[in-house]
Backbone as JSON Lines, residues from 0, in Angstrom:
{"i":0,"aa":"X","n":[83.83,65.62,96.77],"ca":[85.16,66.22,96.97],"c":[85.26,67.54,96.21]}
{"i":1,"aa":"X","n":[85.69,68.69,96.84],"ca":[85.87,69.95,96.29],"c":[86.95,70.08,95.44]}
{"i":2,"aa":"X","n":[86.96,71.41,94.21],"ca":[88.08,71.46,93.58],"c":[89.0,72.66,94.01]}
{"i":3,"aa":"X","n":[90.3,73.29,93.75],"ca":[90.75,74.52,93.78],"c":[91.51,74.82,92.82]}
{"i":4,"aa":"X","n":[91.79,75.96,92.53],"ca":[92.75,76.19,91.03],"c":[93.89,77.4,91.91]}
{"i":5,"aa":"X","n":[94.86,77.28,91.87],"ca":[96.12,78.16,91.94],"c":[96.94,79.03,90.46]}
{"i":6,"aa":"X","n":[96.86,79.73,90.83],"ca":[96.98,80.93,89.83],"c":[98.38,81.26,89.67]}
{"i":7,"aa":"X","n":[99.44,81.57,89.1],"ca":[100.74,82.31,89.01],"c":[99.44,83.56,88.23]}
{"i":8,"aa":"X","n":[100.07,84.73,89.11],"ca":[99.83,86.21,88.35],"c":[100.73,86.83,87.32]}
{"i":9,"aa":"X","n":[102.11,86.78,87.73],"ca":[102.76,87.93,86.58],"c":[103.33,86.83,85.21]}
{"i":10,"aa":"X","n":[102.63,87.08,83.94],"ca":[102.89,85.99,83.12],"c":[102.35,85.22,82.75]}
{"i":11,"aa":"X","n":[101.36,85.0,83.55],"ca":[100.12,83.7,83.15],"c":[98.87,84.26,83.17]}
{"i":12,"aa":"X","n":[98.31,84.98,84.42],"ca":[97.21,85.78,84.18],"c":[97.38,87.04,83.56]}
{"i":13,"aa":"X","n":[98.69,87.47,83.84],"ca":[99.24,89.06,82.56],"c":[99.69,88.76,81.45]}
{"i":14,"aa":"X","n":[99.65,89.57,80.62],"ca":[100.82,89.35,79.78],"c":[102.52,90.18,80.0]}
{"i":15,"aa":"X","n":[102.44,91.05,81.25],"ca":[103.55,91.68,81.33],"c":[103.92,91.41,83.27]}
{"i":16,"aa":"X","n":[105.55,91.45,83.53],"ca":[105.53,91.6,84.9],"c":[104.85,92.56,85.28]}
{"i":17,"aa":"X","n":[104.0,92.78,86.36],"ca":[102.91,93.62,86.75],"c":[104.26,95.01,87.96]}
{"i":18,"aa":"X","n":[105.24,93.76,89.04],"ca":[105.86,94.8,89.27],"c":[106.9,95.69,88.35]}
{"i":19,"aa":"X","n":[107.59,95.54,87.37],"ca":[107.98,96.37,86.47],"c":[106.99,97.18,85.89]}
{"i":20,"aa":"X","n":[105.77,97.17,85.31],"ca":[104.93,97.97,84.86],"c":[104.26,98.65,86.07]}
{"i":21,"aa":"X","n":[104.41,98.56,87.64],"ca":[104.05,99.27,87.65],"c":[104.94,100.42,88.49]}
{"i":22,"aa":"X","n":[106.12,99.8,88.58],"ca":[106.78,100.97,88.71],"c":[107.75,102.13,87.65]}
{"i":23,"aa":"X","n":[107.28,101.39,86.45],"ca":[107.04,102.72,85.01],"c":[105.72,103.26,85.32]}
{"i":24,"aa":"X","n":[105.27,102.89,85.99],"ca":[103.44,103.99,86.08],"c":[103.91,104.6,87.02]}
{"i":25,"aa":"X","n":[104.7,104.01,87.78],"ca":[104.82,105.38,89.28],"c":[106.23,106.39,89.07]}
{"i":26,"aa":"X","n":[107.07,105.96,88.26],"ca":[108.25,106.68,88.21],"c":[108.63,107.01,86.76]}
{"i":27,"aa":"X","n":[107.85,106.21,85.32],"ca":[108.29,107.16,84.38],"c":[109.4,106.23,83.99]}
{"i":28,"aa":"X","n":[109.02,106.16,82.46],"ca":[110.11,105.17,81.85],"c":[111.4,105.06,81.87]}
{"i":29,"aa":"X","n":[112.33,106.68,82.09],"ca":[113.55,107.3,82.1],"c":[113.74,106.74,83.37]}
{"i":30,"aa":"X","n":[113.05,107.39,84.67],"ca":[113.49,106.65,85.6],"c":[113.37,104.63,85.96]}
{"i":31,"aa":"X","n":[112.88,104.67,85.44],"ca":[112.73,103.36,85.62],"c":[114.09,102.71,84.88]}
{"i":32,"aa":"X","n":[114.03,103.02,83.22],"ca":[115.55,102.44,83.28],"c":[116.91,102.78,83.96]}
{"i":33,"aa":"X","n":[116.85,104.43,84.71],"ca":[118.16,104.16,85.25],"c":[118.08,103.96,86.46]}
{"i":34,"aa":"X","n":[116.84,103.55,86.7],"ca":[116.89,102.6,88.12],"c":[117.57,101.35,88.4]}
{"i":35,"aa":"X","n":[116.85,100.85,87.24],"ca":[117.41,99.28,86.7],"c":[118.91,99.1,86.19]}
{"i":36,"aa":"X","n":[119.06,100.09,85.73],"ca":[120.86,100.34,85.4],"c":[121.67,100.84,86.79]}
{"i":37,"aa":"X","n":[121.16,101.13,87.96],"ca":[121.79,101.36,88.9],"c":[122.13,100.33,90.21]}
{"i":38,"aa":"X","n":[121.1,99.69,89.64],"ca":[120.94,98.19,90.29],"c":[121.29,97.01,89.57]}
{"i":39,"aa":"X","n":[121.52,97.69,88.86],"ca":[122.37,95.95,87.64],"c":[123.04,95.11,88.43]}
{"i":40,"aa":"X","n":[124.29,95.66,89.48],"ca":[124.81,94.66,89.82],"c":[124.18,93.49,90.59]}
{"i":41,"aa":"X","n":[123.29,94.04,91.11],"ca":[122.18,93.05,92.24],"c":[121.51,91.97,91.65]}
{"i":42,"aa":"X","n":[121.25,92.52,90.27],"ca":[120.17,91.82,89.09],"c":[121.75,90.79,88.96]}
{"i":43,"aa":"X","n":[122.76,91.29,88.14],"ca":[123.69,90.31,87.79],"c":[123.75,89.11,89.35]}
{"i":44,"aa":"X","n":[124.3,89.69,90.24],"ca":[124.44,88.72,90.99],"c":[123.7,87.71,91.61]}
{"i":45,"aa":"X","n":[122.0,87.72,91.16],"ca":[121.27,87.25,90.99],"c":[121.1,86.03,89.96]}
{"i":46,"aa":"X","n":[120.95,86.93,88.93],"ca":[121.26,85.37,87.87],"c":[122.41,84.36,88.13]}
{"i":47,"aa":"X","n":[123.74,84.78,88.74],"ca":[124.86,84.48,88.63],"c":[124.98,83.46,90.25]}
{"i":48,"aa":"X","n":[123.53,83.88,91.05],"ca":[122.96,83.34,92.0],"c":[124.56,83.49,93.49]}
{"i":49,"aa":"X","n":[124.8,84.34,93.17],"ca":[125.56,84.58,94.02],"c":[124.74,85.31,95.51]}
{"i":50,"aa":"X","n":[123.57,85.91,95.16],"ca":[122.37,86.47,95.56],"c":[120.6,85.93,95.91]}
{"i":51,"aa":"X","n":[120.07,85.73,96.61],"ca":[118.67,85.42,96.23],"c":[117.85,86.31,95.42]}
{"i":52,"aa":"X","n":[116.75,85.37,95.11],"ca":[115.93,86.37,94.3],"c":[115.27,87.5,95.47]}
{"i":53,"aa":"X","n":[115.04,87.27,96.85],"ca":[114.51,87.94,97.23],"c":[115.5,89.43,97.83]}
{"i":54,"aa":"X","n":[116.79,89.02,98.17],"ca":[117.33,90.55,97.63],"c":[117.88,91.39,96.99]}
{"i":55,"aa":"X","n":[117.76,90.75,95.78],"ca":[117.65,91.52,94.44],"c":[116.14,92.28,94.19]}
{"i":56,"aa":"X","n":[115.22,91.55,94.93],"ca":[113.81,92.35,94.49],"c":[113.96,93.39,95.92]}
{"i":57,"aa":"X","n":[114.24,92.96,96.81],"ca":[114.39,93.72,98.02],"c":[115.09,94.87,97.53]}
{"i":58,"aa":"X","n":[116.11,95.66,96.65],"ca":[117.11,96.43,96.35],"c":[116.21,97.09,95.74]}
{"i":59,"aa":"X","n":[115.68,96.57,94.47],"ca":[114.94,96.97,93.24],"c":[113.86,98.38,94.2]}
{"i":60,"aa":"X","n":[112.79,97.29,95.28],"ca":[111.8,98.12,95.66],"c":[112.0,98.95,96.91]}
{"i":61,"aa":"X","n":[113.44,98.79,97.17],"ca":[113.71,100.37,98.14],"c":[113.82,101.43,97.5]}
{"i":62,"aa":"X","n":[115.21,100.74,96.56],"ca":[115.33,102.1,95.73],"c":[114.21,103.2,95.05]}
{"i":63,"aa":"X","n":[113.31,102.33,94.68],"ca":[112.12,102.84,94.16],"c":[111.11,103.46,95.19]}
{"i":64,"aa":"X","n":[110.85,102.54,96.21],"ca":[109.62,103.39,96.44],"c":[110.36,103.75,98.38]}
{"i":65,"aa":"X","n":[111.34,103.21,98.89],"ca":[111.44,103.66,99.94],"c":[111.14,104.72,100.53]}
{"i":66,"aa":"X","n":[110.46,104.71,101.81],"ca":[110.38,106.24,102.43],"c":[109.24,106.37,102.05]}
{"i":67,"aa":"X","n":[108.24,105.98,101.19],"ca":[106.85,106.37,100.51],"c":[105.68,106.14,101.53]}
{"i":68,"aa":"X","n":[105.38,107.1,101.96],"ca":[104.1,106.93,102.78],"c":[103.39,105.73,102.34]}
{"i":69,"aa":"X","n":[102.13,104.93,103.34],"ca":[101.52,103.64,103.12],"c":[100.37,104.38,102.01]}
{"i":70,"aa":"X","n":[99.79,105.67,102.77],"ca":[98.69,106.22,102.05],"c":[99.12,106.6,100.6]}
{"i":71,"aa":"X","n":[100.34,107.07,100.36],"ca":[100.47,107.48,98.71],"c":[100.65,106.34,98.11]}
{"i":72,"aa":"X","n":[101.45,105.01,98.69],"ca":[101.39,103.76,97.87],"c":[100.32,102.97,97.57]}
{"i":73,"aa":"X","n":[99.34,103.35,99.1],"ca":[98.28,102.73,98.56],"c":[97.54,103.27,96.92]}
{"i":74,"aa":"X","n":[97.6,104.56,97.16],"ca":[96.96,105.54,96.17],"c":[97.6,104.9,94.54]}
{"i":75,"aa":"X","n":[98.53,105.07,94.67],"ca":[99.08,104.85,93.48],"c":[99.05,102.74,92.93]}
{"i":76,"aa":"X","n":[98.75,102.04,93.98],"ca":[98.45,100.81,93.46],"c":[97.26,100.97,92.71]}
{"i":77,"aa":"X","n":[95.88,102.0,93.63],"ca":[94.61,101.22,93.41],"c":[94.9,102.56,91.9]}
{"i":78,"aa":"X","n":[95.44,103.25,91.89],"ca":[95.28,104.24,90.24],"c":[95.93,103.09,89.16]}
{"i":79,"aa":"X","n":[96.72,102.0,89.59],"ca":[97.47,101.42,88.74],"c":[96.4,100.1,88.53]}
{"i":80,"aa":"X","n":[95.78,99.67,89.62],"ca":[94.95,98.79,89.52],"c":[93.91,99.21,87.87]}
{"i":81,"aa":"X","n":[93.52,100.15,88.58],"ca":[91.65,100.77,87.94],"c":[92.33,100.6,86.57]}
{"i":82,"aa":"X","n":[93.63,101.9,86.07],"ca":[93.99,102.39,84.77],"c":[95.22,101.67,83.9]}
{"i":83,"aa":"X","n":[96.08,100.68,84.4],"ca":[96.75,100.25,83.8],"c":[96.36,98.58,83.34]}
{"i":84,"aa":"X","n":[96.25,98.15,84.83],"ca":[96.28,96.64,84.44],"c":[95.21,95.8,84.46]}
{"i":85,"aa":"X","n":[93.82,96.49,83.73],"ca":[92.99,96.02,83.07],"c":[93.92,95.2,81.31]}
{"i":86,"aa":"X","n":[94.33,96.09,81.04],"ca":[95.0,96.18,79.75],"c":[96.19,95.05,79.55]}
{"i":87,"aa":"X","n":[96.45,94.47,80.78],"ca":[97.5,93.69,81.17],"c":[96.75,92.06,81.13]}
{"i":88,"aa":"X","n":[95.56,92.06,81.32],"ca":[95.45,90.57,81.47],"c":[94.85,90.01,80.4]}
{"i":89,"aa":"X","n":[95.58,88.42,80.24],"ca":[95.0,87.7,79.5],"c":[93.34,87.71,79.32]}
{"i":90,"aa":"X","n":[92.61,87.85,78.7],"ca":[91.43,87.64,78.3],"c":[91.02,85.81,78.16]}
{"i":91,"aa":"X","n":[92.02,85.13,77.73],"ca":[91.64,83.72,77.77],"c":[91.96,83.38,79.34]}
{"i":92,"aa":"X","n":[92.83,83.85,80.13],"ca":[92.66,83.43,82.05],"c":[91.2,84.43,82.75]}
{"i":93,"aa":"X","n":[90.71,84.94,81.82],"ca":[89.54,85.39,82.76],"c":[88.76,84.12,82.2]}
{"i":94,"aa":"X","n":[88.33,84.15,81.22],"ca":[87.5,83.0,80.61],"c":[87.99,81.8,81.38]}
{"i":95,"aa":"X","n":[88.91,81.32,82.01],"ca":[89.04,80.01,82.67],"c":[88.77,80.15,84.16]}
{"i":96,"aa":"X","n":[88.84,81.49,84.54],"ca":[88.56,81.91,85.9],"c":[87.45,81.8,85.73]}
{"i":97,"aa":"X","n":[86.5,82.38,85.18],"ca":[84.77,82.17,85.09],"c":[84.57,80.75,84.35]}
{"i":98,"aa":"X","n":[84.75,79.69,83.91],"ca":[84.61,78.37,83.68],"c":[84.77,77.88,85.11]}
{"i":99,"aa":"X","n":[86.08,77.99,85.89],"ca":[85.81,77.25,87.25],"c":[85.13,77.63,87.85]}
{"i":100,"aa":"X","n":[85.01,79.07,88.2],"ca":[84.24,79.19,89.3],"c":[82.47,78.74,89.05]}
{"i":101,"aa":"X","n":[82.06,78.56,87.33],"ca":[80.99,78.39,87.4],"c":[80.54,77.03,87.81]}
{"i":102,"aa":"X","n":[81.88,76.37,88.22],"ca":[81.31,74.86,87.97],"c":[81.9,74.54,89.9]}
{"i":103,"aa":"X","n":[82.54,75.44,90.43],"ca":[82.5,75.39,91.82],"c":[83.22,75.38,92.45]}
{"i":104,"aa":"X","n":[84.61,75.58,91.48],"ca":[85.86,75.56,91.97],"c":[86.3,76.92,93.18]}
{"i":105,"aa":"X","n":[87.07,76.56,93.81],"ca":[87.78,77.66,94.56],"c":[89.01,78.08,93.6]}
{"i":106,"aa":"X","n":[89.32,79.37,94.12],"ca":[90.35,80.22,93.13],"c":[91.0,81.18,93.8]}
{"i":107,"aa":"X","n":[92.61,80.72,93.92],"ca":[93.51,81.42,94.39],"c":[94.68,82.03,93.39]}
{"i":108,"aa":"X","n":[95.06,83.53,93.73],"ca":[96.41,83.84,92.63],"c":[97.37,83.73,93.95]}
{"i":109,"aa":"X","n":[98.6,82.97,93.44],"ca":[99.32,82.72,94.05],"c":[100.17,83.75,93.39]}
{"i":110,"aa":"X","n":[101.06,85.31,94.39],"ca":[101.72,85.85,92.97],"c":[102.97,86.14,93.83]}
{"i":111,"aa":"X","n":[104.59,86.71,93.49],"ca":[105.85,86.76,94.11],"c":[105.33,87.98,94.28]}
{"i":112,"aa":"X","n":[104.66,89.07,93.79],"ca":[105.08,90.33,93.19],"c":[103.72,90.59,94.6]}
{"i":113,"aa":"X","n":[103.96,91.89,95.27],"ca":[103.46,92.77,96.48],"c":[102.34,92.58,96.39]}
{"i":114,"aa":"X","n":[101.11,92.35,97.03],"ca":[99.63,91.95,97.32],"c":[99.21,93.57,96.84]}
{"i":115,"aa":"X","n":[99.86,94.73,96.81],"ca":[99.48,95.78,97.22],"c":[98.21,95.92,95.99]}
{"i":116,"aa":"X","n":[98.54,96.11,94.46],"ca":[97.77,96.04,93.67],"c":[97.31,95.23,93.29]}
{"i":117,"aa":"X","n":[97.65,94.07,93.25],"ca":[96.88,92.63,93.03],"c":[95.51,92.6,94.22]}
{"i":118,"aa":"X","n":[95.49,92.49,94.92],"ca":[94.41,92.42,96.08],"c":[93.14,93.35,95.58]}
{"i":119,"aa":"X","n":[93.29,94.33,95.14],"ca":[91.99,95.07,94.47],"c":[91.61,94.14,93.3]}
{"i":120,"aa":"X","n":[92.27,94.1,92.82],"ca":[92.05,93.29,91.27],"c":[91.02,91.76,91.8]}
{"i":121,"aa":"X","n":[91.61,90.99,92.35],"ca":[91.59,89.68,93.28],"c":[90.19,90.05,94.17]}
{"i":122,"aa":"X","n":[90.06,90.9,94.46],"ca":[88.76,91.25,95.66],"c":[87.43,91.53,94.51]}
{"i":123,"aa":"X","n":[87.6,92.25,93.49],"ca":[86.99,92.72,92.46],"c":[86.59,90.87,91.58]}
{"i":124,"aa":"X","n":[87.43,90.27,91.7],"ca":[87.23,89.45,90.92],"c":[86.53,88.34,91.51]}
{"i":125,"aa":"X","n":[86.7,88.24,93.08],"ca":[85.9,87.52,94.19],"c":[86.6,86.22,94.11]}
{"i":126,"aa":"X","n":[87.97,86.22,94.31],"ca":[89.18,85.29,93.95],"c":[90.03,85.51,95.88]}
{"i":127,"aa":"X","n":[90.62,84.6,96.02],"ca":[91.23,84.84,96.98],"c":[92.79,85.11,96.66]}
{"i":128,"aa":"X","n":[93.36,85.67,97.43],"ca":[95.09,86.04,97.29],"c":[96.34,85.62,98.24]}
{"i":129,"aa":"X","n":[97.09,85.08,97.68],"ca":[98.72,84.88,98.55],"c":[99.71,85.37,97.56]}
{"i":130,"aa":"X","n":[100.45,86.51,98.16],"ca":[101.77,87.53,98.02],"c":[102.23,87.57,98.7]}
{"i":131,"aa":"X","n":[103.43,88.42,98.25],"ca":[104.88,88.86,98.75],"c":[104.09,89.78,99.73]}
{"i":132,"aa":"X","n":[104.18,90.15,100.67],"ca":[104.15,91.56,101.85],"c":[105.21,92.44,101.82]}
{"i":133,"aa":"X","n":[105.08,93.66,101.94],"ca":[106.09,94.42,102.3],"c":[106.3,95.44,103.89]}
{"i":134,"aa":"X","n":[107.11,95.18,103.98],"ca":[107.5,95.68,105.6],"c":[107.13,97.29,105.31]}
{"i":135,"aa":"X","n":[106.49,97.51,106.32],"ca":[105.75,98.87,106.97],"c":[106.59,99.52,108.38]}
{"i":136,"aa":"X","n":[107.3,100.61,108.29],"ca":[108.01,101.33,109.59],"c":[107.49,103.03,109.26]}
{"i":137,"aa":"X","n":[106.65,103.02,110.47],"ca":[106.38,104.33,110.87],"c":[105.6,104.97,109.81]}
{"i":138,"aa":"X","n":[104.59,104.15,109.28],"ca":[103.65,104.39,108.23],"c":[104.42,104.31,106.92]}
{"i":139,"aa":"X","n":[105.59,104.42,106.82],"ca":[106.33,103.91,105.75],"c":[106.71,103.02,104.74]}
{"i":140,"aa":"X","n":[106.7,102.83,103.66],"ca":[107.16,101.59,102.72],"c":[109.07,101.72,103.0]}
{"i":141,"aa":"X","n":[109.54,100.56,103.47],"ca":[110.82,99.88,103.72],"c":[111.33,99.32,102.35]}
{"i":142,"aa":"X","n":[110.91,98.77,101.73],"ca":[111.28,98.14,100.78],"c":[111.59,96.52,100.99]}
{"i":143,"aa":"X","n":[111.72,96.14,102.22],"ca":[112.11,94.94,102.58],"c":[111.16,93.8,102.52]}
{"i":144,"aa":"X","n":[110.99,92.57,102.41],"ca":[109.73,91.92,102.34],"c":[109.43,91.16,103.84]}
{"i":145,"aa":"X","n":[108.04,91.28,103.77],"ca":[108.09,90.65,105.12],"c":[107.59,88.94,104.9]}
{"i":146,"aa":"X","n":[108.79,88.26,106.03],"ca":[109.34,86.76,106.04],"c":[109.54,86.55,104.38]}
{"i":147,"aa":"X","n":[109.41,86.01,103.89],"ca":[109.91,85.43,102.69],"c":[109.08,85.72,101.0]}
{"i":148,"aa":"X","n":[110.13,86.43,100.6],"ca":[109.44,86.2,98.94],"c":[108.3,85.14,98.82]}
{"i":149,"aa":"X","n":[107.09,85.35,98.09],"ca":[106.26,84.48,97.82],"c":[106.63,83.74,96.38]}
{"i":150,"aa":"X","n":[107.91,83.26,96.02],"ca":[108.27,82.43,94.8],"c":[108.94,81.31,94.96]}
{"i":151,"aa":"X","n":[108.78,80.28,93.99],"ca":[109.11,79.3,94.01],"c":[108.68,78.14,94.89]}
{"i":152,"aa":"X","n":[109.32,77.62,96.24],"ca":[109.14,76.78,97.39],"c":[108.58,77.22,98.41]}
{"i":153,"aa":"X","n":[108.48,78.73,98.41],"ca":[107.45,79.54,98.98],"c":[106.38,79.49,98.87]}
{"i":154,"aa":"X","n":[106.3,79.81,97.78],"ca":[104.25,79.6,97.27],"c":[103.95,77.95,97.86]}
{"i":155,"aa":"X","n":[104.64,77.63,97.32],"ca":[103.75,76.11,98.02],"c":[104.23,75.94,99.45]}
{"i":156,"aa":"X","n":[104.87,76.37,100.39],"ca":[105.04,76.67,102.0],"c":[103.19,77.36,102.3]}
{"i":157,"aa":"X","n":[103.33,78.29,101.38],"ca":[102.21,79.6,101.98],"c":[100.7,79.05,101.72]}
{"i":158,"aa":"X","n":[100.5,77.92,100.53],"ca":[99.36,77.36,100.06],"c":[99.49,76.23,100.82]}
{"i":159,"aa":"X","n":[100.24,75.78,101.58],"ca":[99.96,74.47,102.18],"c":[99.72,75.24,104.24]}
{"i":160,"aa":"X","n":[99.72,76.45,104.25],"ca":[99.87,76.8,105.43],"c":[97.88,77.31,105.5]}
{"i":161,"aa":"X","n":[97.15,77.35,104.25],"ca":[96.55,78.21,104.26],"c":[95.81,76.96,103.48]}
{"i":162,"aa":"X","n":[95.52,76.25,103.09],"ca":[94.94,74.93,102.61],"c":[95.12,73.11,102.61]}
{"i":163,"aa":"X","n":[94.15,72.4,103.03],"ca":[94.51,71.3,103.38],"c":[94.2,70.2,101.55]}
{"i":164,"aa":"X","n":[95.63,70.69,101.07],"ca":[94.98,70.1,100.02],"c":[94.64,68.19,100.24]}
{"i":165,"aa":"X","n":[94.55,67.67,101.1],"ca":[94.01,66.35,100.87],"c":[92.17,66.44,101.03]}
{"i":166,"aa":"X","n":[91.95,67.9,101.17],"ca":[90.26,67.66,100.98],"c":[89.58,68.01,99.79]}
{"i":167,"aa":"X","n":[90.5,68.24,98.27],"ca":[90.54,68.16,97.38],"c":[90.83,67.26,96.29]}
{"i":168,"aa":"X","n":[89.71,66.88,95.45],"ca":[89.78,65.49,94.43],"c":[90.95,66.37,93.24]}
{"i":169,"aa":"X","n":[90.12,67.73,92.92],"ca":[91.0,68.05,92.04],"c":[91.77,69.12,92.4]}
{"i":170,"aa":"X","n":[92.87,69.72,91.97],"ca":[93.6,70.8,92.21],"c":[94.12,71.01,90.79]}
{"i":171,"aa":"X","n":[93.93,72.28,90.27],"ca":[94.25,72.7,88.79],"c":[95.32,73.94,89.26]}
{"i":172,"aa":"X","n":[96.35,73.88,88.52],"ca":[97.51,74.72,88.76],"c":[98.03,75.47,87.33]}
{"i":173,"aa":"X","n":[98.35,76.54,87.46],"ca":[98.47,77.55,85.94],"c":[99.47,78.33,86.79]}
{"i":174,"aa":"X","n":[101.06,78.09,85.67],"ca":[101.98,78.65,85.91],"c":[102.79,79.13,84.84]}
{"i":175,"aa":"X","n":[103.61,80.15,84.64],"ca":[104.78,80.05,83.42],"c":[105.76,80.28,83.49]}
{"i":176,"aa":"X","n":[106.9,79.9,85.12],"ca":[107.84,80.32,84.79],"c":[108.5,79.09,85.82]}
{"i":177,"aa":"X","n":[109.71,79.17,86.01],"ca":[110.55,77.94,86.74],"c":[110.42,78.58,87.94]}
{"i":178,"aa":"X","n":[109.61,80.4,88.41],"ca":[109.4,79.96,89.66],"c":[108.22,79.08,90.33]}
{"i":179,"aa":"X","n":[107.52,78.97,89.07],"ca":[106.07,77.91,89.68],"c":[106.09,76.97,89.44]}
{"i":180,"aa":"X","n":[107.35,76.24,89.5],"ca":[107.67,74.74,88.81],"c":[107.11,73.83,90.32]}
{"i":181,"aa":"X","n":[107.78,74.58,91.65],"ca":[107.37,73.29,93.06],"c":[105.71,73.65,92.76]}
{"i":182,"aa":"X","n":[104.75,74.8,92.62],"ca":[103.55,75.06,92.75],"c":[102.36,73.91,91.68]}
{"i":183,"aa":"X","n":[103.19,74.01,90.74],"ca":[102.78,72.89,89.33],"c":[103.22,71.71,89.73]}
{"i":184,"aa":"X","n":[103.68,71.44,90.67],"ca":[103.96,69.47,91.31],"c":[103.01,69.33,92.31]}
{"i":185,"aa":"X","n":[102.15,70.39,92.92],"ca":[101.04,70.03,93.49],"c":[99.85,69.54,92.9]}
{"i":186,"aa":"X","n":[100.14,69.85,91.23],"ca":[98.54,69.38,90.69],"c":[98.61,68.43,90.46]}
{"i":187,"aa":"X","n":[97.26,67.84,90.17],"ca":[96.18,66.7,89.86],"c":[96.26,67.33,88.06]}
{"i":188,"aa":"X","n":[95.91,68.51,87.86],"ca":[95.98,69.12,86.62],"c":[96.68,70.18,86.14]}
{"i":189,"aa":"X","n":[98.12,70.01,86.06],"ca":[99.13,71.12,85.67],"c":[98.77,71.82,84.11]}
{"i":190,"aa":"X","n":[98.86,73.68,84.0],"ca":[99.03,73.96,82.93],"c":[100.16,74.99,83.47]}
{"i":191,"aa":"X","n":[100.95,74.93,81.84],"ca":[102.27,75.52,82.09],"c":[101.85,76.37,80.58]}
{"i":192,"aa":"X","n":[102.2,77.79,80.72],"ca":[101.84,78.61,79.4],"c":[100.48,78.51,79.18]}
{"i":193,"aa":"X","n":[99.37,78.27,79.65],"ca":[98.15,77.83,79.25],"c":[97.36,78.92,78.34]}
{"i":194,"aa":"X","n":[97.6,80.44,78.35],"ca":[96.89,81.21,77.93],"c":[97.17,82.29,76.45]}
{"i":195,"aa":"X","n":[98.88,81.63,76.29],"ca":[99.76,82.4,75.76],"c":[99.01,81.64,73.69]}
């Protein structure tokens, strides 16, 4: 019987949200906070759940990158990939990424946050990936996500659409936040904070 390990990315394999850092790499700390101060109310009505999480993040990444050609976003993930978020990851989740895979495990990052820069990272690492998508019009970044945020009851919708976990003895799961709480009821071997 084969094993697989599911990954939360921002928090467990980082030490920082990867989409906030990296839209201070693309817009600059000044802008970035009065981005976030211009969108407060979305964020409030969010916690206050008057809102989903997914359009509060939907608000966040129009404002920011709407209208942005695919080619300059691409550009600016894989510059954020190479130069920022080396510096971002746990050093003890690579060491457990190379423990499974040496022993034969499969390895997926399950992450909420846009495939856009994660997927280099993930391809580089010879790991497979499930993210958030973002809607594309007329070569354009929209800001909107396409079908559903990848958090919470999602991730495990998208890992059960894309894996039959009953052909697995083990399944190891690494998460740290209450959105990977349904993703961590799929394991055989839950870690919660594992690297911190």
């Amino acid at each position: 019987m084969k094993s697989i390990a599911f990954f939360d990315f921002d928090g467990t394999i980082t030490t920082k949200d990867t989409l906030l850092e990296f839209i201070k790499f693309c817009k600059g700390k000044l802008n970035f906070y009065k981005g976030f101060l211009l969108n407060s109310p979305y964020l409030v009505a969010y916690k206050a759940g008057i809102i989903t999480n997914q359009r509060a993040k939907e608000k966040v990444l129009a404002y920011f990158f709407k209208n942005i050609t695919v080619a300059a976003f691409s550009r600016l993930s894989d510059e954020f990939t190479q130069t920022v978020l080396p510096g971002l990851i746990r050093p003890k989740a690579l060491e457990e990424i190379a423990r499974l895979r040496q022993q034969g495990t499969e390895i997926v990052i399950v992450s909420a946050s846009p495939e856009n820069w994660i997927k280099p990272w993930a391809t580089k690492m010879g790991v497979d990936l499930i993210a958030t998508n973002l809607v594309v019009e007329e070569n354009k970044i929209t800001g909107i996500i396409n079908g559903h945020n990848c958090y919470g009851e999602e991730k495990v919708n998208r890992i059960k659409q894309l894996y039959n976990l009953t052909s697995y003895k083990t399944i190891y799961v690494y998460g740290d936040s209450s959105g990977d709480r349904p993703m961590l009821a799929l394991a055989t071997q839950a870690f919660y904070k594992p690297f911190r």
